[in-house]
C-alpha positions, 0 to 999 in steps of 0.5 A: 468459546463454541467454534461457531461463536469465534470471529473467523480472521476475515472478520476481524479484520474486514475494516483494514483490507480495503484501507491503506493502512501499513501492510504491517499492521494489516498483518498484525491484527491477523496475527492477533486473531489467531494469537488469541483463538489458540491461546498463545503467548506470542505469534508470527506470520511468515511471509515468503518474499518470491524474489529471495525465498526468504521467510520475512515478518515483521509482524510478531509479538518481539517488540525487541526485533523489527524484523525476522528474516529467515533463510530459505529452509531455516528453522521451523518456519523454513521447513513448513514452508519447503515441505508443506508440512505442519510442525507441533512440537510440544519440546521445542528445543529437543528439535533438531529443526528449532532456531535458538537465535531468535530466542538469543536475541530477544531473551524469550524462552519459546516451550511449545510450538505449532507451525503450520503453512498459509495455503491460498485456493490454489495450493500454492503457499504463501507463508507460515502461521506460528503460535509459541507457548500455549498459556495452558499446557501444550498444544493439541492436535485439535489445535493443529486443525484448528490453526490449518483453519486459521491458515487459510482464513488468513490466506483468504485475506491477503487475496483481498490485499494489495501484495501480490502473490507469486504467479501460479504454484510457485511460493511466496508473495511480492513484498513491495512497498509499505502501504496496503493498496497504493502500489508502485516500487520505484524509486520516486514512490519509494521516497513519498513511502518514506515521507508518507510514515514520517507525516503519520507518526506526527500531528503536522499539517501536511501539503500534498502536491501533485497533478490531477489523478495522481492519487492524493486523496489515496495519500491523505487516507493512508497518512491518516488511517496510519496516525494516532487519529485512525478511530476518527473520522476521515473527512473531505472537502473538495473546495473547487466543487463547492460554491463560492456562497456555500462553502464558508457554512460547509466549512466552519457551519452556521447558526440559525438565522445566519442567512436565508432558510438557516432555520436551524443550527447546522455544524461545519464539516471542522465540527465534524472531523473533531478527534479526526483529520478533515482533508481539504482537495485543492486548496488553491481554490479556496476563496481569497475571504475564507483563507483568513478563518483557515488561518486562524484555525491553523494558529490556535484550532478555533473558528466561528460558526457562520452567524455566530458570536462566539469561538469554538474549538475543534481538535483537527489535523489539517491535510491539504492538496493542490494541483495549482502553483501556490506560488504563483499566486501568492506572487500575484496577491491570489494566496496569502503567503501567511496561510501558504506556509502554514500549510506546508508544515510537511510537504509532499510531492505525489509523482505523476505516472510518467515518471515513476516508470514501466515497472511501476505502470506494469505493477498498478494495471495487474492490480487494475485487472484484479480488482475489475475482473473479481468486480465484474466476474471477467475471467481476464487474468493477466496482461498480454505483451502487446498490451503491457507494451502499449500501456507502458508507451503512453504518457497517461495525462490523467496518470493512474485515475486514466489507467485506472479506467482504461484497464476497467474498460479493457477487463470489461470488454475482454472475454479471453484469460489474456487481456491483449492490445485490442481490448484498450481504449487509446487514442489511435495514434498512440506512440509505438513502445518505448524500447529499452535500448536501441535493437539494431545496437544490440546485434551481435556477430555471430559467434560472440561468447554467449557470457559477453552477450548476457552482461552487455544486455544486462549492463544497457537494461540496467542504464535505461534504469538509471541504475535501479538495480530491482527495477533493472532485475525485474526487466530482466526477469531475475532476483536482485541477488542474481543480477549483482552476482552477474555484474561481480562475476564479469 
């Protein structure tokens, strides 16, 4: 195929980066790409995790492995990615450098290889791009090139990504959490994550619960762009804006005549999602006389159009989400009881802002900032401290919509590198920074060992964690590796 006529990586995966689909699979549809445009048998994309150094991937063609992790400089792989340089090795296993151990495991016979770095814009590398075995002798030196292409394509999307790259020259990525833009590594998102792959890989009826701005809707598109559903549409249904007149022909359609300028057959929104997932946003406001027809879908996937006469079916997954105690309602008669638990199949509880904790408030307004600065061509590029500090005091009622818009404001008035304090629109009498431990506690006298000073600090920073050790180590501004080093050694 001419070079003019391949699909550049971007391209081929321009319907994923702006998804939350796994990052994994992100990643993989890249690697598919340029597995197909050298010809090779199979192919892996290394990422560096920035904590460890490791080379990480989950994303290869050994359907015998779920994840390779390489040490720093180990294999192939490992040298690209310390020394920058590209390897092609027409003989692998002559190469004092080649890794025999995956092979071992997955029983593969790797001939040939070619190993190249994934550079962004700036230099900096952020992984290593490996094709094994061309299906048509070895490869060339043109595909060298070709590959260092590919790299930087590559390269170009995962800036469009939500994984966070290491700041300025230093290698690697963050590897933080499953999902492609919903952000946040603490322990109560770690859990959601977890329920979250559990729900997609099923045809259940899923119940998301949570306040207003938590980011439900984001969780629904996850769940299902995630399923076995993805190629069919998404669509949603938000039962409080509708009017209580409207939404029974929004929901199951109408035929013509069914009412008053009905002049012709229009189809429901169920109609609409089939082969799909139809999400219906505060449920708990859905009238009292439609939660029947609800039900009966649940049961057996058919519903009667407004006005007619018959029942049709519909192939549709049902997500829900609520704000509202359902609870209370069914106890006051307001909520069918039958319906409730039928909407609860999977339950999810999507954990308001202020509970997920400083690090995870610090993740989502570095992402903010990103998104608004390349948005609305700002040169703001990172978070100051008074500014971190004064988000991280606040209880944020509107949870990540409100931080969302306060960091959109903030990037828009903000003309400097640094976004600072005076750039947040907050309530004036905001509360001061939430400190990690008491400051006059943390006095010392003078000429206390330097050593006890440092294991005192880190034993208070890693109770006002709860004993989150990652979360206490980035406090901290040190590998999880490093901190459970210096707890073993005190």
């Amino acid at each position: 195929m001419p070079e003019r006529d391949r699909p550049s990586v971007l391209h081929s995966v321009a319907d994923l980066v702006g998804r939350p689909v796994t990052k994994d699979q992100l990643l993989k549809a890249m690697v598919d790409r340029v597995k197909a445009d050298l010809q090779a048998e199979r192919g892996t994309l290394y990422l560096i995790d920035a904590e460890t150094g490791d080379l990480v991937s989950r994303v290869a063609h050994l359907p015998e492995l779920k994840e390779i992790r390489l040490g720093p400089g180990k294999g192939v792989a490992g040298y690209v990615a310390q020394t920058g340089e590209s390897v092609r090795l027409p003989d692998a296993h002559q190469d004092a450098r080649f890794f025999r151990g995956i092979d071992e495991r997955t029983g593969f016979v790797t001939r040939s290889m070619l190993a190249v770095p994934v550079r962004d814009r700036t230099g900096a590398i952020r992984g290593v791009l490996q094709m094994l075995n061309r299906r048509s002798g070895e490869f060339t030196a043109e595909d060298e090139a070709r590959s260092l292409e590919l790299a930087a394509q590559v390269a170009e999307a995962l800036e469009l990504t939500s994984l966070r790259a290491a700041a300025g020259q230093a290698p690697g990525v963050f590897l933080d959490g499953p999902f492609n833009h919903i952000i946040g590594e603490s322990p109560a998102m770690q859990a959601l994550y977890e329920r979250m792959l559990a729900a997609a890989s099923t045809e259940a009826t899923v119940l998301l619960r949570g306040e207003s701005g938590t980011g439900k809707t984001l969780i629904a598109r996850a769940i299902h762009d995630n399923s076995e559903r993805h190629a069919g549409p998404l669509v949603h249904v938000d039962c409080v804006a509708l009017p209580a007149g409207l939404i029974e022909s929004e929901l199951f359609g109408h035929e013509r005549g069914a009412f008053t300028g009905a002049d012709q057959r229009v189809p429901g929104k169920f109609e609409r999602a089939e082969g799909g997932t139809l999400f219906l946003d505060e449920i708990g406001d859905l009238p009292l006389q439609l939660q029947g027809k609800l039900l009966r879908f649940l049961q057996d996937h058919t519903f009667e159009r407004l006005g007619g006469r018959g029942a049709l079916e519909a192939d549709v997954r049902i997500i829900s989400a609520t704000h509202a105690d359902l609870e209370a309602a069914v106890e006051s008669g307001a909520y069918r009881r039958d319906l409730y638990y039928r909407l609860r199949v999977v339950e999810l509880t999507v954990p308001p802002l202020r509970e997920r904790g400083p690090r995870d408030i610090e993740l989502l307004a570095e992402h903010f900032l990103g998104v608004y600065a390349r948005r609305h061509r700002r040169s703001a590029r990172a978070l100051g401290p008074a500014a971190l500090r004064r988000l991280q005091a606040q209880p944020w009622p509107g949870n990540v919509r409100e931080l969302e818009h306060c960091i959109e404001s903030a990037v828009v008035l903000c003309r400097e590198d640094i976004l600072d304090a005076r750039h947040l629109s907050l309530p004036a009498g905001a509360p001061g920074p939430v400190p990690v431990a008491d400051d006059i506690e943390a006095g010392y006298p003078v000429g206390t060992p330097l050593g006890q000073v440092e294991i005192d600090h880190i034993r208070r920073t890693l109770e006002a964690c709860k004993g989150n050790r990652s979360e206490a180590a980035k406090l901290l501004g040190i590998g999880r590796n490093t901190l459970a080093r210096k707890l073993r050694d005190e």
